[in-house]
Backbone as JSON Lines, residues from 0, in Angstrom:
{"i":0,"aa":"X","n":[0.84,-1.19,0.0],"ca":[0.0,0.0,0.0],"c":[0.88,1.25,0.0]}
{"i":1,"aa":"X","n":[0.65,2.2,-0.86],"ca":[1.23,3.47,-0.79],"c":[0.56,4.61,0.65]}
{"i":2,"aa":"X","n":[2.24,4.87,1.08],"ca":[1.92,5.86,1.59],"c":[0.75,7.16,1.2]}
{"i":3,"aa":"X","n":[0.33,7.75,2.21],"ca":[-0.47,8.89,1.59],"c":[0.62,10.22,0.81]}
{"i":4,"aa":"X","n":[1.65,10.34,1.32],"ca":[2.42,11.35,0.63],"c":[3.04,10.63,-0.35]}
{"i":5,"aa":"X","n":[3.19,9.3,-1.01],"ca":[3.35,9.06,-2.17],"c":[2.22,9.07,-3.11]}
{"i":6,"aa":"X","n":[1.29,8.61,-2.5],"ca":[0.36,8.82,-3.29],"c":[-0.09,9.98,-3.68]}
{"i":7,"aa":"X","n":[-0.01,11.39,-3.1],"ca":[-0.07,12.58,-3.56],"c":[0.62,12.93,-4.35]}
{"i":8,"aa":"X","n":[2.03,12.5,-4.23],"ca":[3.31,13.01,-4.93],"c":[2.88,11.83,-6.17]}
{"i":9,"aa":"X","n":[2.54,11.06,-6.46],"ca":[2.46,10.4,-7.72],"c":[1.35,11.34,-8.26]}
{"i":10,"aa":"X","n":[0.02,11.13,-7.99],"ca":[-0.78,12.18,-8.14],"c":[-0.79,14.08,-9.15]}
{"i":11,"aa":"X","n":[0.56,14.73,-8.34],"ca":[0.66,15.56,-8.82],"c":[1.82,15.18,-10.06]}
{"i":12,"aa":"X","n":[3.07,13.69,-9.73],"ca":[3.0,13.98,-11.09],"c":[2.58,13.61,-12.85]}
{"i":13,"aa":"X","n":[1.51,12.9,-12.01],"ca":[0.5,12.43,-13.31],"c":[0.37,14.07,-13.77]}
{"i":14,"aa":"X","n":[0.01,14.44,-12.9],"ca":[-0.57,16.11,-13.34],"c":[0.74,17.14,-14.28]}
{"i":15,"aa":"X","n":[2.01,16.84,-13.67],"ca":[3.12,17.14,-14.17],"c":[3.41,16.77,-15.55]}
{"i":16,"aa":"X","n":[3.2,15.26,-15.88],"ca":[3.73,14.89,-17.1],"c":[2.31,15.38,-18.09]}
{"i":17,"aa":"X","n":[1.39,15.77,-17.67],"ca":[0.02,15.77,-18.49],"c":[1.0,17.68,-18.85]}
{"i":18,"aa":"X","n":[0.89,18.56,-18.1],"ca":[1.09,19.25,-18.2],"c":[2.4,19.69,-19.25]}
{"i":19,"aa":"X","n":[3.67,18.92,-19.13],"ca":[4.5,18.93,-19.91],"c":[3.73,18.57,-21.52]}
{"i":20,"aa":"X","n":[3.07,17.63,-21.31],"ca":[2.54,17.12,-23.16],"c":[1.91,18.52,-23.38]}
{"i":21,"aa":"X","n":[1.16,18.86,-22.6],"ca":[0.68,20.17,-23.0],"c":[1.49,21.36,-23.42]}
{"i":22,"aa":"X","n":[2.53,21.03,-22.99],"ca":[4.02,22.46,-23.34],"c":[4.36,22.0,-24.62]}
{"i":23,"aa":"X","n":[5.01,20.59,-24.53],"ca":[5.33,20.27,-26.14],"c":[4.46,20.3,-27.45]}
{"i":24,"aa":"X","n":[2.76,20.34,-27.04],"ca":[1.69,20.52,-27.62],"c":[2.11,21.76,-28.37]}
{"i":25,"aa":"X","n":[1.98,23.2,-27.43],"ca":[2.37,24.23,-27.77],"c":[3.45,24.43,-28.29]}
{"i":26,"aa":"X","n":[4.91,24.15,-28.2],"ca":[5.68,24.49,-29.02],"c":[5.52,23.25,-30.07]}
{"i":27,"aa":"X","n":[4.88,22.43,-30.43],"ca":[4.97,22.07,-31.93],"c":[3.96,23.16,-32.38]}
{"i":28,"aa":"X","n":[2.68,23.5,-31.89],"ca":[2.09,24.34,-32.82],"c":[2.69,25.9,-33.16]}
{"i":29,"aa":"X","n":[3.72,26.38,-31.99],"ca":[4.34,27.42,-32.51],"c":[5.39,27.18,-33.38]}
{"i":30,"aa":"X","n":[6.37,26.26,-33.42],"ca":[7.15,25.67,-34.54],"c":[6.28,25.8,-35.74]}
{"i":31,"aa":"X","n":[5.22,24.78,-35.93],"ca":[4.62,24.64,-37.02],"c":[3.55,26.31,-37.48]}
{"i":32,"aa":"X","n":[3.57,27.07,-36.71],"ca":[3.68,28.54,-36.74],"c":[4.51,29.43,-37.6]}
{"i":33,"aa":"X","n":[5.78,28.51,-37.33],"ca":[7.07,29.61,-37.83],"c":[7.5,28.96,-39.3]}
{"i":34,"aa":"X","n":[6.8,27.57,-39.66],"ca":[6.97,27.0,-40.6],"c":[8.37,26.08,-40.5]}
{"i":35,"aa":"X","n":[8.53,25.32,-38.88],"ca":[9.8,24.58,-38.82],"c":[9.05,23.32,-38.49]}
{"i":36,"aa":"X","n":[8.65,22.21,-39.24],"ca":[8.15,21.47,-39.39],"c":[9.01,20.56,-38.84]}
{"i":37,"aa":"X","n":[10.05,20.13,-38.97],"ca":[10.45,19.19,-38.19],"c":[10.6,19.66,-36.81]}
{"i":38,"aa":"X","n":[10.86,20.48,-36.36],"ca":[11.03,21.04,-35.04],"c":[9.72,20.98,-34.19]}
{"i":39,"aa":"X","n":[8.14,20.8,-34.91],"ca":[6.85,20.55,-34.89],"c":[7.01,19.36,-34.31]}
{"i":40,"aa":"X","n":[7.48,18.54,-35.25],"ca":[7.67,16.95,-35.5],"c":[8.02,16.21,-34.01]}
{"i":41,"aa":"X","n":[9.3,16.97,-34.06],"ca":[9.68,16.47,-33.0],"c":[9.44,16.65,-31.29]}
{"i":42,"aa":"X","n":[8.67,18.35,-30.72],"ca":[7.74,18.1,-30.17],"c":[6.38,17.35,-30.13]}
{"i":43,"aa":"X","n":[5.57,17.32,-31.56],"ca":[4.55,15.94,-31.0],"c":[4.84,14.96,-30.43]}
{"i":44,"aa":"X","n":[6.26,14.2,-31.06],"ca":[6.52,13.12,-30.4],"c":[6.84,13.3,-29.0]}
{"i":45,"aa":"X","n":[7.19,14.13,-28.19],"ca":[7.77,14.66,-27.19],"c":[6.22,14.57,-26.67]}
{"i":46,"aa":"X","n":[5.12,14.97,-26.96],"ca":[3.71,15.33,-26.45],"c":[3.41,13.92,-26.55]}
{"i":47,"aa":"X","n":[3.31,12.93,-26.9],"ca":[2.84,11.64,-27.01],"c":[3.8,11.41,-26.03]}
{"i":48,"aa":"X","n":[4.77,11.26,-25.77],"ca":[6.06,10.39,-24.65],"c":[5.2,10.75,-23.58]}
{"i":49,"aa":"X","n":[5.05,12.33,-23.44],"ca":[4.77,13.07,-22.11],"c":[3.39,12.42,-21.37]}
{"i":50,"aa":"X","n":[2.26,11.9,-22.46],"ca":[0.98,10.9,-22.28],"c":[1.56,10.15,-22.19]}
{"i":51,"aa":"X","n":[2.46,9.35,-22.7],"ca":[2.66,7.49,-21.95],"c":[3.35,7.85,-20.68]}
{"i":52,"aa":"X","n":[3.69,8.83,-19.92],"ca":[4.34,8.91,-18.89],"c":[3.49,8.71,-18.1]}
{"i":53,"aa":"X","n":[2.37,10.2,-17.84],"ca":[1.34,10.35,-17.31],"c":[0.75,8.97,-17.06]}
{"i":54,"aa":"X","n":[0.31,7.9,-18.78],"ca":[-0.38,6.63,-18.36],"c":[0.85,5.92,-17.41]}
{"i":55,"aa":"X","n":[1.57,5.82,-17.54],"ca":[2.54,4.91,-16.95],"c":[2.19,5.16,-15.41]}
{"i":56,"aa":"X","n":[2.19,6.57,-14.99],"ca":[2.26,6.26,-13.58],"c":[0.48,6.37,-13.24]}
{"i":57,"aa":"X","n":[-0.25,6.47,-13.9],"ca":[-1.89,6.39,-13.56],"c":[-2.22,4.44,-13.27]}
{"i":58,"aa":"X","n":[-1.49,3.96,-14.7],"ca":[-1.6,2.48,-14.58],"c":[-1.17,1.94,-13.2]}
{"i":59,"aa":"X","n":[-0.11,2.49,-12.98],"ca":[1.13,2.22,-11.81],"c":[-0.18,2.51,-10.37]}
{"i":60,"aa":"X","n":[-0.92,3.75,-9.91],"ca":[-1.77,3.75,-9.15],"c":[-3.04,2.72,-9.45]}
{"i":61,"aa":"X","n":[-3.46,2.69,-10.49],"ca":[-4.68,1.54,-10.57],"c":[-3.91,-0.06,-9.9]}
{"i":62,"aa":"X","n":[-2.97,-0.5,-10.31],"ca":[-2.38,-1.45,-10.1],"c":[-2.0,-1.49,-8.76]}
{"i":63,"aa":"X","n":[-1.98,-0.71,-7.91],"ca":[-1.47,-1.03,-6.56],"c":[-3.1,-0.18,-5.95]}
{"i":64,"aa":"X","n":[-3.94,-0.59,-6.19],"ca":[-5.15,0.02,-6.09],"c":[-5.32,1.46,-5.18]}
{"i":65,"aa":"X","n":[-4.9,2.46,-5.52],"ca":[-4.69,3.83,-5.59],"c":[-5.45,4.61,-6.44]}
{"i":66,"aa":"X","n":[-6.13,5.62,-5.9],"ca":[-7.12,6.34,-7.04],"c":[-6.27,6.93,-7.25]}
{"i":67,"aa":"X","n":[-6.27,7.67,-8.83],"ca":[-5.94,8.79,-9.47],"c":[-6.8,9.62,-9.61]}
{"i":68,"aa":"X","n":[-6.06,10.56,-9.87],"ca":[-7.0,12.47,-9.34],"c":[-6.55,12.86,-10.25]}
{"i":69,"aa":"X","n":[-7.69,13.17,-11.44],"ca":[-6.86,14.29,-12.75],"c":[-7.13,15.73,-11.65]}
{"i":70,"aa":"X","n":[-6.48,16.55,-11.76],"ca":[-6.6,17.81,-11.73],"c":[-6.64,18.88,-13.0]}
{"i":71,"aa":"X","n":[-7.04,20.45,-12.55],"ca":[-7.01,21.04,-14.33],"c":[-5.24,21.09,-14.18]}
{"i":72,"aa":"X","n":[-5.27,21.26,-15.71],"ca":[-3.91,21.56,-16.24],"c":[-3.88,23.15,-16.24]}
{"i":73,"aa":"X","n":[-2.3,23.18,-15.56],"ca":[-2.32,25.18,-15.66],"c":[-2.0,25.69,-17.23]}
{"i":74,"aa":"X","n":[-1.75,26.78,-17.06],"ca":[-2.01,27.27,-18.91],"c":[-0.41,27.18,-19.24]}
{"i":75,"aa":"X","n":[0.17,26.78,-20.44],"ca":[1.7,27.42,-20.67],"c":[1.82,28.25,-21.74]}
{"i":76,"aa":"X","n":[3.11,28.54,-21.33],"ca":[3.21,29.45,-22.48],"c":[3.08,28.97,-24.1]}
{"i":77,"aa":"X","n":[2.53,30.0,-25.33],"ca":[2.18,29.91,-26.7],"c":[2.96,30.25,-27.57]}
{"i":78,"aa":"X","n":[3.86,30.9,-27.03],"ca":[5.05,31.43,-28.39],"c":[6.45,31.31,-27.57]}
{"i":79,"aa":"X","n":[7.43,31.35,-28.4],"ca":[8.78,31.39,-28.23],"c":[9.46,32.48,-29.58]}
{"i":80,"aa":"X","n":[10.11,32.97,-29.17],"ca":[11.31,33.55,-30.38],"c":[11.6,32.86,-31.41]}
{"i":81,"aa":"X","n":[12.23,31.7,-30.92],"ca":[13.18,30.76,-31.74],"c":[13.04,29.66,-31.31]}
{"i":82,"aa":"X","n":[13.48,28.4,-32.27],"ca":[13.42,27.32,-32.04],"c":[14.61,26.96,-30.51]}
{"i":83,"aa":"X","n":[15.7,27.86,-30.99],"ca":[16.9,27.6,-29.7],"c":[16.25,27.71,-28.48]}
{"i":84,"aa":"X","n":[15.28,28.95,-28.33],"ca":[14.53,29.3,-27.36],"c":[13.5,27.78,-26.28]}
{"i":85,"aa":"X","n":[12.59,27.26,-27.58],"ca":[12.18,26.39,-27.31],"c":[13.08,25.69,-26.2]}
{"i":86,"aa":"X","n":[13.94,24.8,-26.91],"ca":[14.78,23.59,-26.92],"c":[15.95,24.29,-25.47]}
{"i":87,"aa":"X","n":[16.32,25.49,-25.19],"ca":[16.62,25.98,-24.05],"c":[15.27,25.74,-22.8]}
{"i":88,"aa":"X","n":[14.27,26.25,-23.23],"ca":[13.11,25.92,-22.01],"c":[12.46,24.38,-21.98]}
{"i":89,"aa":"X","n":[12.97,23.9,-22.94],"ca":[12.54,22.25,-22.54],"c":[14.22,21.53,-22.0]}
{"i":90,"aa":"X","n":[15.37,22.09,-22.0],"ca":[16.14,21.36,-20.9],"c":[15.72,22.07,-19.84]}
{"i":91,"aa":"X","n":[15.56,23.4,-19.47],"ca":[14.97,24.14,-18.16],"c":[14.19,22.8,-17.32]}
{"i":92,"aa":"X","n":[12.76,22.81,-18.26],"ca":[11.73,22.18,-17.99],"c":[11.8,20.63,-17.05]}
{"i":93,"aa":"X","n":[13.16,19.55,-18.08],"ca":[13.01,18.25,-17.93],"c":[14.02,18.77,-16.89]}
{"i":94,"aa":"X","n":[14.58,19.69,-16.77],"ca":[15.54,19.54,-14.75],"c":[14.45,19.14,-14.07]}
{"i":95,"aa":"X","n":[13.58,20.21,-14.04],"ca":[12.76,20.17,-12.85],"c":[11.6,18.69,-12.66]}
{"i":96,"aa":"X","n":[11.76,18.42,-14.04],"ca":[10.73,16.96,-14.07],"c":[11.68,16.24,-13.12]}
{"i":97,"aa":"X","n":[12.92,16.43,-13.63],"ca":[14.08,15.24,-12.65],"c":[14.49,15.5,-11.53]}
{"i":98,"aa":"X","n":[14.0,16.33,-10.59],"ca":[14.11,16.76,-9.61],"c":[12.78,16.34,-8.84]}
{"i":99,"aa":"X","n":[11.29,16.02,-9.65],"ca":[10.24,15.46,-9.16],"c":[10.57,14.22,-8.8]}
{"i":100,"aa":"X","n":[11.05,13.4,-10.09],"ca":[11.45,11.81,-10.13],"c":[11.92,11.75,-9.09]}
{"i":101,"aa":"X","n":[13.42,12.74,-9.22],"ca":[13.93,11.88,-7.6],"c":[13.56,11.92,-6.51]}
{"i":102,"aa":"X","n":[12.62,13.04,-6.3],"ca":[11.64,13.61,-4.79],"c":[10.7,12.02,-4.82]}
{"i":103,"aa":"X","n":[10.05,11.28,-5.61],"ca":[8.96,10.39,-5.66],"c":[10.27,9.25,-5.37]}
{"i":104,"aa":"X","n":[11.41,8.6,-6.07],"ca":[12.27,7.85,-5.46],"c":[12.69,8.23,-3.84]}
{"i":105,"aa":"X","n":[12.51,9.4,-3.04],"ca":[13.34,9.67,-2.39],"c":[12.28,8.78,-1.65]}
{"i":106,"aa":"X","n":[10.94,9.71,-1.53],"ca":[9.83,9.06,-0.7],"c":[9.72,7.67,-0.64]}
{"i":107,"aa":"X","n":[9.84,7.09,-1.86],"ca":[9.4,5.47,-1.78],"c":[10.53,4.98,-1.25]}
{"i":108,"aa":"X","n":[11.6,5.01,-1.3],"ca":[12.6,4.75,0.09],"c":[12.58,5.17,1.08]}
{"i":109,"aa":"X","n":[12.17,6.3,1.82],"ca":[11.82,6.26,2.98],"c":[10.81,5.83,3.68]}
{"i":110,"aa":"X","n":[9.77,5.11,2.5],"ca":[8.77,4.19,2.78],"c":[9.38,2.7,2.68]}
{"i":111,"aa":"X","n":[11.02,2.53,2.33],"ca":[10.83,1.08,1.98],"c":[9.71,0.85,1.26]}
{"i":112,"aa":"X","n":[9.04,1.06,-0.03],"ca":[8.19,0.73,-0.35],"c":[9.07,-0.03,-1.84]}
{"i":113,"aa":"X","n":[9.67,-1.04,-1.92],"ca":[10.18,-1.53,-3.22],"c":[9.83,-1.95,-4.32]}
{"i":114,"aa":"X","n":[8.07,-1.77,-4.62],"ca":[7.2,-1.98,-5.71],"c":[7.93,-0.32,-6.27]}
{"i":115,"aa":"X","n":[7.3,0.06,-5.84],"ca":[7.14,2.02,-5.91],"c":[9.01,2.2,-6.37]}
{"i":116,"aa":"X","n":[10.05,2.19,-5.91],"ca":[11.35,2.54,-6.02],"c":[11.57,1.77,-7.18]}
{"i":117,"aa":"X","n":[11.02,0.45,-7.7],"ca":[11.67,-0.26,-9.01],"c":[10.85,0.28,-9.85]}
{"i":118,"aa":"X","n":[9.73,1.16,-10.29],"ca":[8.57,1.53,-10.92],"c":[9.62,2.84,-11.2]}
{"i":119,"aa":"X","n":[10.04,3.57,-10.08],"ca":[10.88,4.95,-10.44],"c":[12.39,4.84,-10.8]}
{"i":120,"aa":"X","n":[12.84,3.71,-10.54],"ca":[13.92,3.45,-11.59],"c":[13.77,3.62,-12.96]}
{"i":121,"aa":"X","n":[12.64,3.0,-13.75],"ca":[12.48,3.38,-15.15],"c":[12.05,5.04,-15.31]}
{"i":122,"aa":"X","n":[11.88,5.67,-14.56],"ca":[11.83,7.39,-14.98],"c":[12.75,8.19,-14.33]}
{"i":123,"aa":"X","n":[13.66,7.57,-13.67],"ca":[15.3,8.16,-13.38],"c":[15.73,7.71,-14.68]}
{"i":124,"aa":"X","n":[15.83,6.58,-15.16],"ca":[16.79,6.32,-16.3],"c":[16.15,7.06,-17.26]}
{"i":125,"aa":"X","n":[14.75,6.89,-17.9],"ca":[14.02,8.19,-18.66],"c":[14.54,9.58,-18.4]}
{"i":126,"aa":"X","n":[14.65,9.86,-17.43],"ca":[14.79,11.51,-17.64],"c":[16.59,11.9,-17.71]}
{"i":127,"aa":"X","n":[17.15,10.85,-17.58],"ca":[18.4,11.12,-17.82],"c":[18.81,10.91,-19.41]}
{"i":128,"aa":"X","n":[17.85,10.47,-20.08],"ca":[17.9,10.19,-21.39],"c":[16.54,11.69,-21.91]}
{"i":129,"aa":"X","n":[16.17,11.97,-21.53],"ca":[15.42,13.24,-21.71],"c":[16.29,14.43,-21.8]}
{"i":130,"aa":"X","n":[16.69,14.96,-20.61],"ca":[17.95,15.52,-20.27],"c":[19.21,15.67,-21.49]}
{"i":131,"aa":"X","n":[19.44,14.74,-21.57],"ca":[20.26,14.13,-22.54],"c":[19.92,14.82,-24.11]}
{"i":132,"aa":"X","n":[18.49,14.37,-24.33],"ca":[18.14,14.59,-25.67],"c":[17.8,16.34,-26.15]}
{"i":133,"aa":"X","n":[17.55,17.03,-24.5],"ca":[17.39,18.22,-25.03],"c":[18.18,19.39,-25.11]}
{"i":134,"aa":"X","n":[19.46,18.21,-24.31],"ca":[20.52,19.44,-24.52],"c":[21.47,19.01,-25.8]}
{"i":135,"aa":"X","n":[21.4,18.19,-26.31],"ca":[21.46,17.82,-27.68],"c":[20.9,18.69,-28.38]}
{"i":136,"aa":"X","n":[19.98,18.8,-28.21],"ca":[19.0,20.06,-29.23],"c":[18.97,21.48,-28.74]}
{"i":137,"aa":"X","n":[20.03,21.43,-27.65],"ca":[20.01,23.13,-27.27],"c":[21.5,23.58,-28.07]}
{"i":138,"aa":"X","n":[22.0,22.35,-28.07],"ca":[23.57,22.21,-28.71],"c":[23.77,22.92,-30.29]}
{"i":139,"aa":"X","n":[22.87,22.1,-30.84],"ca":[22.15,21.9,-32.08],"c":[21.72,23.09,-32.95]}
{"i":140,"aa":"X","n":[20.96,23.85,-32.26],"ca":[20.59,25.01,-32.35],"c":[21.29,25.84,-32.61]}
{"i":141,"aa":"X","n":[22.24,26.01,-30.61],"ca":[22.99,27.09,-30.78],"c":[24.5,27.04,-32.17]}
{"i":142,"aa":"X","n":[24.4,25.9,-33.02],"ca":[25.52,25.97,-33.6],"c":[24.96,26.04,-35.19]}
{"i":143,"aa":"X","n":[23.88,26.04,-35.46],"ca":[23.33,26.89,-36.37],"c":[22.32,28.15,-36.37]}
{"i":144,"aa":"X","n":[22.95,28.8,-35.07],"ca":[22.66,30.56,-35.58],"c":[22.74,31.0,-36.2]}
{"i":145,"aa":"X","n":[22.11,31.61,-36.76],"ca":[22.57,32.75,-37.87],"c":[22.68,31.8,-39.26]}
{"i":146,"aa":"X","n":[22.37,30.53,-39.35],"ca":[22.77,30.18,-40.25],"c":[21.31,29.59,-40.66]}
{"i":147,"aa":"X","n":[21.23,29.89,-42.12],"ca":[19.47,29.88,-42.46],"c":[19.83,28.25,-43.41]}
{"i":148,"aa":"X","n":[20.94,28.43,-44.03],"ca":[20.62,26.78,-44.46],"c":[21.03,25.17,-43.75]}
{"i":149,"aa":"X","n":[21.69,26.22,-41.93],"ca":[22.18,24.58,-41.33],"c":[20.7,25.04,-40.41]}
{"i":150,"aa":"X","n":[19.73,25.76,-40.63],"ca":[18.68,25.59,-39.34],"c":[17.47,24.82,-40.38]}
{"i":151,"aa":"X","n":[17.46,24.98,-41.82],"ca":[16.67,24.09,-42.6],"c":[16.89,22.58,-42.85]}
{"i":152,"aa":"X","n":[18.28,22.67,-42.56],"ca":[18.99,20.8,-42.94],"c":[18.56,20.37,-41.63]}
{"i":153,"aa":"X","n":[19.18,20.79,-40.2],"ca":[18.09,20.86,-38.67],"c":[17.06,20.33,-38.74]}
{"i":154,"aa":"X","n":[16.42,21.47,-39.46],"ca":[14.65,20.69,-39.53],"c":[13.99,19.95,-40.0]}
{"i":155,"aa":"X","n":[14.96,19.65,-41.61],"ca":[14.81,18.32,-42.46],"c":[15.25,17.14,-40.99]}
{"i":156,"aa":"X","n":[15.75,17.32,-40.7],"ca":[16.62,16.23,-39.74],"c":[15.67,15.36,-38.6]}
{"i":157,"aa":"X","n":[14.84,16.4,-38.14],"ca":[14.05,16.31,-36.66],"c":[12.17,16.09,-37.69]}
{"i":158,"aa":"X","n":[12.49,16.12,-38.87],"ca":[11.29,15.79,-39.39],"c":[10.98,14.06,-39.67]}
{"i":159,"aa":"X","n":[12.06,13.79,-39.43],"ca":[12.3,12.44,-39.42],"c":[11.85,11.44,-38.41]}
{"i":160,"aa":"X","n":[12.31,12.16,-37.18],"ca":[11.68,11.82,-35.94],"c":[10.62,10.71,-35.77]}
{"i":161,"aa":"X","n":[10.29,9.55,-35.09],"ca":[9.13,8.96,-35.06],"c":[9.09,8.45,-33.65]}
{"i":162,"aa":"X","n":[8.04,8.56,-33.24],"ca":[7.04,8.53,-32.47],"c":[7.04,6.57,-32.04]}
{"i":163,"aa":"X","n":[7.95,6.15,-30.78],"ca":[7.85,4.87,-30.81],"c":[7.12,4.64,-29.2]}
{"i":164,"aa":"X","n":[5.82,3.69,-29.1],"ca":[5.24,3.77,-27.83],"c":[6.38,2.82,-26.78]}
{"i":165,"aa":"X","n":[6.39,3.75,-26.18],"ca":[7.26,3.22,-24.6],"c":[6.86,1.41,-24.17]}
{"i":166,"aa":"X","n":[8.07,0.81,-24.12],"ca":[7.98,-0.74,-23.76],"c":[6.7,-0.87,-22.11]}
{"i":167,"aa":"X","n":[6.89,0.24,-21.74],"ca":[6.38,0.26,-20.49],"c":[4.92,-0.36,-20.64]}
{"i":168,"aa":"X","n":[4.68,0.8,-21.77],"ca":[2.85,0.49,-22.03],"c":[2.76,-0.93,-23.3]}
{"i":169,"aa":"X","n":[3.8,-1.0,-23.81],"ca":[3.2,-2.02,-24.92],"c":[3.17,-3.14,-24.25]}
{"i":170,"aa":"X","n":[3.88,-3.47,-23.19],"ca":[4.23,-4.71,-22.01],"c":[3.03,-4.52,-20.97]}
{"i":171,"aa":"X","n":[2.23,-3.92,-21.17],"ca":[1.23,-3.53,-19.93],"c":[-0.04,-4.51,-20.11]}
């Protein structure tokens, strides 16, 4: 049985990862705004990950029979400058997701709770591969400034992108 402060803290971050799909929502439609279609591309897929997260840990409460609590989603922001811009506020963003993760690992060890701590092993290793991927793309960016035909080859690049559902849920 989950503690009550894990169960809150899972709770809010069902609400967290719902909220993130909703950010990447928005910057693909401002990408696809500015006419950077792969840069679109590759936030949807980012907005679909951010829903199998959310399901991942909703499944994770049904399964250890725990209600889940949608709450509303707060509003985010609709525009950015630049794509660099983006891809700077989504490594911002996934710190602080990884700073949740480990707050929800910290708890389920101080619950000894070892269902709950092997469940948040797979979104420590996720967000270190998140992390990973967006400072890749902050990298990315910043090294085609100013440059209008390495930020189009960029976007040919990330148009490529596909969308693969997480082992988590296809194993579910």
């Amino acid at each position: 049985m989950l503690s009550k402060e894990l169960h809150e803290a899972i709770n809010a971050q069902i609400n967290a990862e719902l909220w993130s799909a909703y950010l990447y929502l928005a910057m693909a439609m401002d990408a696809e705004a500015k006419g950077l279609r792969g840069v679109a591309n590759w936030f949807r897929v980012q907005w679909r990950e951010e829903q199998d997260h959310a399901t991942i840990f909703m499944n994770y409460l049904n399964s250890v029979d725990a209600k889940v609590e949608l709450k509303a989603i707060d509003a985010v922001p609709g525009e950015w400058k630049c794509a660099h811009d983006m891809f700077v506020d989504t490594l911002a963003h996934e710190k602080k997701v990884t700073a949740m993760i480990n707050n929800l690992a910290a708890i389920a060890q101080k619950d000894n709770d070892f269902a709950s701590i092997n469940r948040m092993v797979w979104f420590v290793n996720e967000q270190v591969e998140e992390e990973s991927s967006a400072r890749d793309m902050v990298d990315a960016f910043a090294a085609v400034e100013g440059n209008k035909y390495g930020l189009y080859m960029l976007d040919k690049e990330l148009a490529a992108r596909t969308y693969v559902q997480t082992a988590e849920l296809a194993n579910a």
